[in-house]
C-alpha positions as CSV (number, residue, x, y, z in Angstrom):
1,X,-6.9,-7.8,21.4
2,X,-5.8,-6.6,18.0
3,X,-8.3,-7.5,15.2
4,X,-7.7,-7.1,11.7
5,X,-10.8,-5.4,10.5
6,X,-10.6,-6.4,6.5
7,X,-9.4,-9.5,6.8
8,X,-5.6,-11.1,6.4
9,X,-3.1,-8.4,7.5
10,X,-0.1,-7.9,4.5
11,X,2.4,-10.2,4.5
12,X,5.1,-8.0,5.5
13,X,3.0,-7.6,9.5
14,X,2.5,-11.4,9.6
15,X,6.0,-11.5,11.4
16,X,5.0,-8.3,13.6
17,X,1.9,-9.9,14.6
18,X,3.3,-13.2,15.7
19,X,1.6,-15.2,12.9
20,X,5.3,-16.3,11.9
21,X,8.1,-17.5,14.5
22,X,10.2,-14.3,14.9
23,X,11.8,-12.7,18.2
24,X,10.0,-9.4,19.4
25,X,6.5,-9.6,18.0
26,X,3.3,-8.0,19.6
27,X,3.0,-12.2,20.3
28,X,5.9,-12.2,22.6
29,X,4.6,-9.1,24.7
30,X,1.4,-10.6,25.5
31,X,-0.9,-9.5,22.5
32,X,-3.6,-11.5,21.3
33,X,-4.8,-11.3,17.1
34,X,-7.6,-12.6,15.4
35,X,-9.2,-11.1,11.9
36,X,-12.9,-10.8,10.4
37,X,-13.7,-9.8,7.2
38,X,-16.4,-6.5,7.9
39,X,-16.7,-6.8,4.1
40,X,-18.2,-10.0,3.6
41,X,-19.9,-10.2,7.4
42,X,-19.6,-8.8,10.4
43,X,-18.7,-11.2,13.3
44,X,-19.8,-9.4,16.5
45,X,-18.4,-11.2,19.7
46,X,-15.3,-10.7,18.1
47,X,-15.1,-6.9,17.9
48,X,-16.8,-7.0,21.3
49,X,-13.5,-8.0,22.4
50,X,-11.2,-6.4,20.6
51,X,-9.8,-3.1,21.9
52,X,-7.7,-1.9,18.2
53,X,-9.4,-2.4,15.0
54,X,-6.7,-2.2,12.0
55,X,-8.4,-1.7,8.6
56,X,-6.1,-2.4,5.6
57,X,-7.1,0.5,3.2
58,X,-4.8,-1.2,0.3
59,X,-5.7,-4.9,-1.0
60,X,-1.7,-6.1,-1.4
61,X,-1.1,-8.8,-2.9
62,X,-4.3,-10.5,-2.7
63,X,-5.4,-9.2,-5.9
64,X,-8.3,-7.5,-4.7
65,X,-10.1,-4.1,-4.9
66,X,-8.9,-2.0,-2.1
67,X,-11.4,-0.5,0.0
68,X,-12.7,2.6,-1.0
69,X,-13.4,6.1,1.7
70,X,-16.9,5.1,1.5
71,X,-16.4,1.5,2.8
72,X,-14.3,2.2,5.7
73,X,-16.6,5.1,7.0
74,X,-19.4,2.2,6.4
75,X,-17.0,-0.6,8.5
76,X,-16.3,2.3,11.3
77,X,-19.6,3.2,11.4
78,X,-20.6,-0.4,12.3
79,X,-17.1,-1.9,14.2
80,X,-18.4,1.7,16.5
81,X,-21.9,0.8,16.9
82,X,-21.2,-2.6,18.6
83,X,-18.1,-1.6,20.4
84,X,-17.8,2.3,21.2
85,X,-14.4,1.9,22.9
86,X,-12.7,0.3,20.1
87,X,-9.6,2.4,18.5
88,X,-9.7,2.3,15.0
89,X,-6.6,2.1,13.1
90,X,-6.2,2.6,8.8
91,X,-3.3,2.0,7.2
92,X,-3.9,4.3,4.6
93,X,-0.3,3.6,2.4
94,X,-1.3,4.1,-1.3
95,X,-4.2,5.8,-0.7
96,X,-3.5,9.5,0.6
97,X,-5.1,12.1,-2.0
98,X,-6.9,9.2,-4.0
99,X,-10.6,11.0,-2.8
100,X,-11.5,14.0,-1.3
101,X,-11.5,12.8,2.4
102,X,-8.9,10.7,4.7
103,X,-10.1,8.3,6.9
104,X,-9.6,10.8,9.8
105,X,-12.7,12.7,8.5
106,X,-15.2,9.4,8.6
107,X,-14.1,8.3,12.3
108,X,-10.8,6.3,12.6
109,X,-9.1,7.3,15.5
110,X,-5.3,6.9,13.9
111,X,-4.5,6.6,10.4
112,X,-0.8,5.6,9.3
113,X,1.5,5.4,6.5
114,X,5.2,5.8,4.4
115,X,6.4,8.5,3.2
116,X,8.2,6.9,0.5
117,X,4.4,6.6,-0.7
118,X,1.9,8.8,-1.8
119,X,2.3,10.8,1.8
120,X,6.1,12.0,0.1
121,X,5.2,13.3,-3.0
122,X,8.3,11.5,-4.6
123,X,10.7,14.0,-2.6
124,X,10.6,12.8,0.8
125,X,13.7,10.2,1.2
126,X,12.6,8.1,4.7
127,X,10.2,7.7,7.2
128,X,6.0,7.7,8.0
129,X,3.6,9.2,9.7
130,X,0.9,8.8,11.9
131,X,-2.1,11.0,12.8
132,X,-5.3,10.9,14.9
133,X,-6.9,11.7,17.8
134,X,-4.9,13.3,20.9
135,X,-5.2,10.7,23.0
136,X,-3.8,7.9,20.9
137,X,-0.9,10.3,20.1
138,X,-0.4,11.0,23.2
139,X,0.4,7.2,23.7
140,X,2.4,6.3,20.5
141,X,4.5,9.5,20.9
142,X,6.0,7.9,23.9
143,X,6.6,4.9,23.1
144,X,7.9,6.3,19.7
145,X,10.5,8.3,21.6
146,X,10.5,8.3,25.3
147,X,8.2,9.5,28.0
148,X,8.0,12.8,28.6
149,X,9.6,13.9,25.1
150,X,7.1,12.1,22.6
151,X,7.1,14.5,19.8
152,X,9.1,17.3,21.1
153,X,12.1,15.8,19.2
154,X,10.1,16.1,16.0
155,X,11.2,14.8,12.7
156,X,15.3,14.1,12.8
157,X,18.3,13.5,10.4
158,X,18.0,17.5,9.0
159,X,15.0,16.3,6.5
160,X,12.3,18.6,8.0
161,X,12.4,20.3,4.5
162,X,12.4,17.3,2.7
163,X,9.4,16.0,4.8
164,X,7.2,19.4,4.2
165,X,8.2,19.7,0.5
166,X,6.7,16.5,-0.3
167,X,3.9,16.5,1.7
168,X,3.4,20.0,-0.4
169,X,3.9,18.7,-3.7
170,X,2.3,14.9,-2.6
171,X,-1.7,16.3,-4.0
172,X,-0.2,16.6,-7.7
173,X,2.2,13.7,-8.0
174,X,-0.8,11.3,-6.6
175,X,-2.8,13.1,-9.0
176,X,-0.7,12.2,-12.2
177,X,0.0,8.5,-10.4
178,X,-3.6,8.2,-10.9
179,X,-4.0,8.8,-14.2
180,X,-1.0,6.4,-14.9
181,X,-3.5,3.9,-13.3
182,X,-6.0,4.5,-15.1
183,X,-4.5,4.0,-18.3
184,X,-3.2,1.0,-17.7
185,X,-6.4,-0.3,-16.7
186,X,-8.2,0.7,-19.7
187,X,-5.5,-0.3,-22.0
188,X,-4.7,-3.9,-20.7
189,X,-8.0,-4.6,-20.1
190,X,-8.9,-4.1,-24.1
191,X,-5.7,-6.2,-24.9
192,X,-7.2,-9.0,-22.7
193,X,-6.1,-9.2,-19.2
194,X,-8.0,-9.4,-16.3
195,X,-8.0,-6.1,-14.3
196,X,-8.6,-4.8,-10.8
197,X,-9.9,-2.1,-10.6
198,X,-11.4,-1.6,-14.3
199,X,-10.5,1.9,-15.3
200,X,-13.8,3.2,-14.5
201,X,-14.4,2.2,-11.1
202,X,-14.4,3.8,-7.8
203,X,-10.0,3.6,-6.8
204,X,-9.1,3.2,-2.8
205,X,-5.2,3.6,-3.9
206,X,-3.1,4.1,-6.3
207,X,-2.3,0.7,-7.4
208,X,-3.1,-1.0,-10.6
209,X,-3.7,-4.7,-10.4
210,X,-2.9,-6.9,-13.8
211,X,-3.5,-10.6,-13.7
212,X,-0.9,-11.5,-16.2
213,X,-1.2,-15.5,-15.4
214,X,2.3,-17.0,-16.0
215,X,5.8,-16.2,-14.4
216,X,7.3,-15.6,-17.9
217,X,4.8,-12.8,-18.5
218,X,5.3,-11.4,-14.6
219,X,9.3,-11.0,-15.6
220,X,8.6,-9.8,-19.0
221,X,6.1,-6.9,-17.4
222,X,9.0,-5.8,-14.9
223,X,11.9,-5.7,-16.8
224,X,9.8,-3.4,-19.5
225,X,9.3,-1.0,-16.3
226,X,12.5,-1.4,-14.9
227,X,13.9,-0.3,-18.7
228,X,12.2,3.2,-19.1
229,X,13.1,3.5,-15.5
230,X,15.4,7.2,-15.1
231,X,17.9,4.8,-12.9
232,X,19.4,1.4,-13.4
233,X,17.7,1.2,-16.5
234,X,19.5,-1.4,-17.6
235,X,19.3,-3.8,-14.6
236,X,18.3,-6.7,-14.6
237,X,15.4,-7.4,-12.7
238,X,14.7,-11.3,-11.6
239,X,12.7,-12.6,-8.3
240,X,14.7,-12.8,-5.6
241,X,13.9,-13.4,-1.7
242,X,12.9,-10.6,0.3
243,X,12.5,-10.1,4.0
244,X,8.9,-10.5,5.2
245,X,7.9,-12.8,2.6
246,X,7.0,-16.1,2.0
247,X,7.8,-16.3,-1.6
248,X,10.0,-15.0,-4.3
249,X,9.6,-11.2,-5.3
250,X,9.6,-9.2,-8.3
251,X,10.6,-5.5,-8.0
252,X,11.2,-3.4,-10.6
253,X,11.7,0.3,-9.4
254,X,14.3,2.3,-10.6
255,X,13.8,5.6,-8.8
256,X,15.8,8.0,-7.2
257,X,14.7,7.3,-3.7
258,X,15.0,3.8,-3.0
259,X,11.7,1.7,-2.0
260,X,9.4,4.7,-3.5
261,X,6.1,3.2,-4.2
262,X,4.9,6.5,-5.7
263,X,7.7,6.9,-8.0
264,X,6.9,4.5,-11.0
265,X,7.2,0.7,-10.2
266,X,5.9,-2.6,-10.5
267,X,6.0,-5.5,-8.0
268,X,4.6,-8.9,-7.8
269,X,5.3,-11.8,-5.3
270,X,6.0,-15.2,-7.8
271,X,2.6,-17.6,-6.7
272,X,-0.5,-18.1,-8.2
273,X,-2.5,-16.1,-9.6
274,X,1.0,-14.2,-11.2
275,X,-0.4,-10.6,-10.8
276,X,1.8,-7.6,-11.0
277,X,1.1,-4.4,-9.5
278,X,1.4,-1.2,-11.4
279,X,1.8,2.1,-9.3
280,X,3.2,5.7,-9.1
281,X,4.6,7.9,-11.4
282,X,5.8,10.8,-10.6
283,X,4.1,12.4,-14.4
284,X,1.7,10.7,-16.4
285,X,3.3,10.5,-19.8
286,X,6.2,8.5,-17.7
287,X,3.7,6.0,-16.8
288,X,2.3,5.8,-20.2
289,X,5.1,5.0,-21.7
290,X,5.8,2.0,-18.9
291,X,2.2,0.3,-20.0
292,X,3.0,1.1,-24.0
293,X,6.7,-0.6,-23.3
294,X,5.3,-3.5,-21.1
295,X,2.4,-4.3,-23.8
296,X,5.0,-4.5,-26.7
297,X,7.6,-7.0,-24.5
298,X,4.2,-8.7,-23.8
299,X,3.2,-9.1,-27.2
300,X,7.0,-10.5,-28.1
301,X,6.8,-12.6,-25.5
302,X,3.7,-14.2,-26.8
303,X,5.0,-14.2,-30.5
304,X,8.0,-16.4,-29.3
305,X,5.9,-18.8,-27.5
């Protein structure tokens, strides 16, 4: 069984799972799911039972704080002590380089994520990783490839450089993604809006949650980032369906590499409560000046109302 450690997987693995009608989920091939919360209790019989555990290092768009280093060792810790055999699995997007250790070094067995995320550095164009324990490897590597290649083929499509330059240069660009966080927590928190995580708590990622509270303000807020983006500044950014989701989203992400989540960017899906999450930022001034532009619409916005 598959159990979902932290509670509802992101919406984008509802439709892997099976949770949604689609053809070729883990559903289909004979794999059951069920979820628990480890935060709020912990529900025994069903960890018992469950042979992978996935923690969800990243809240989404729940508009939560995302688990910190220090609460997934304290859920492994525990999911471990009632059920030894259990394969722990983080999905770390957002969070590479946010505290001195990965999840690999407080006891998950494999830890994923993008590369078009912190992982990249902003230089890396495609793909993910995935790293762990031998045995697990051992496993996904041929059903990644094939049997009896696994990861002899290593990484394809002449971007090995690519992939090891951004791994290289990933430390620094979190780093300054960080501080771009930060700011914006302090800075719309003093002009009023709710934020998650305040600017001086512990982070588990890079993202920086704004409760904004109306769909007017949710546009306004990504089409100031979208305009001091370096490309397709002057789109225009509007919700629009996207596959894996539910509702309406709102992207605003002008970057060079196309879906980079560590390059600056703000997203939001269009439903209550009308958050937007801030993240990346490939410098720190550059994501200054996204919170400085976005406050100003904001304030316009709320002048013509």
């Amino acid at each position: 069984m598959l159990l979902y450690l932290s509670g509802d997987p992101y919406e984008t693995g509802e439709a892997i799972i099976g949770l949604r009608k689609v053809t070729g989920s883990l559903k289909e091939y004979g794999i059951k799911f069920d979820k628990t919360d480890m935060t709020k209790n912990i529900e025994e019989e069903k960890i018992k039972r469950a042979t992978v555990g996935v923690i969800q290092r990243s809240g989404g768009y729940s508009y939560k704080k995302s688990l910190t280093i220090g609460e997934i060792s304290e859920m492994i810790k525990k999911a471990k002590a009632i059920n030894p055999n259990i394969c722990i699995v983080v999905d770390n997007c957002y969070g590479e380089f946010v505290d001195e250790k990965e999840p690999t070094e407080v006891g998950a067995d494999i830890v994923v994520g993008s590369l078009i995320k912190n992982m990249g550095g902003a230089i890396t164009p495609t793909g993910g990783y995935i790293v762990g324990k031998e045995k697990y490897i051992k496993k996904i590597e041929a059903m990644l490839t094939a049997p009896g290649t696994g990861r002899e083929i290593g990484p394809m499509l002449s971007l090995t450089r690519l992939f090891l330059q951004g791994v290289f240069f990933a430390p620094l660009v979190v780093s300054n993604a960080l501080k771009g966080a930060i700011f914006a927590a302090k800075f719309f928190k003093e002009l009023g809006y709710d934020v998650k995580p305040l600017f001086n708590e512990e982070r588990g990622d890079i993202v920086q949650g704004i409760l904004l509270g109306s769909p007017e303000k949710l546009v306004t807020f990504a089409q100031a980032v979208q305009g001091v983006s370096p490309i397709d500044w002057d789109a225009e950014v509007l919700p629009s369906p996207l596959a894996g989701y539910e509702n309406d989203i709102l992207m605003a992400a002008g970057t060079f590499i196309q879906g980079s989540s560590i390059e600056l960017s703000a997203d939001a899906p269009m439903r209550e409560p009308y958050a937007v999450y801030l993240q990346g930022g490939i410098y720190y001034e550059h994501s200054k000046l996204a919170s400085l532009f976005a406050a100003e619409k904001l304030i316009k916005l709320k002048e013509k109302i």
